[in-house]
BANU-496747 format. One record per residue (C-alpha): x, y, z. Coordinates in steps of 0.001 Angstrom, whole numbers, plus 500000, padded with zeros to 6 digits. Each point is the difference from the previous one (the first is absolute). Example, Ala and Ser with C-alpha at 12.3 -4.5 7.8 and 13.67 -1.06 7.14 Angstrom:
# residues 2
512300495500507800/501370503440499340/
# end
This chain:
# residues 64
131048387017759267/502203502947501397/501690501520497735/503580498236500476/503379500434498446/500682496887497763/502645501750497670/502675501019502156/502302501489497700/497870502003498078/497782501015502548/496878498167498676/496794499874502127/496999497219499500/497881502992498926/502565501122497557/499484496440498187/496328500655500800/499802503092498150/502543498699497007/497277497334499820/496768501942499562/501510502071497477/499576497389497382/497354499653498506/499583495902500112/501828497727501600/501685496979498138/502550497803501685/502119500743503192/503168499405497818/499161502750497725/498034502178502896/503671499901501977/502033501491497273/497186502818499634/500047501080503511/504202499632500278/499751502115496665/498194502945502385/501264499115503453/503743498889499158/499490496664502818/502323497503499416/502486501884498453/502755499683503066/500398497172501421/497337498038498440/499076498493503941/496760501240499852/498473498215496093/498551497516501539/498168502116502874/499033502531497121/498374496804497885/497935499162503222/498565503298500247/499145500405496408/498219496490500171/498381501291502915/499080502861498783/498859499090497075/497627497256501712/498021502597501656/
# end
């Protein structure tokens, strides 16, 4: 995937969640995965638009 904006208001890039993601050591649930990588990369901390776009790509992600 190109690496696409899918936080607008902070900015946040699908290899910023990328590289939120690999920095832990195991993942455990996309619930507790998202509030680790908004913890580091501040998405969904405007408008909120974006949580369920962010969810996607951690499931994604994390399917790989």
């Amino acid at each position: 995937m190109e690496n696409v904006e899918i936080c607008h208001c902070m900015g946040v890039t699908y290899a910023d969640i990328e590289n939120a993601l690999h920095s832990a050591e195991v993942f455990s649930d996309v619930e507790k995965e998202f509030e680790e990588v908004q913890k580091i990369t501040h998405c969904s901390t405007g408008c909120g638009g974006c949580h369920d776009k962010i969810m996607e790509t951690i499931s994604e992600i994390m399917s790989k």
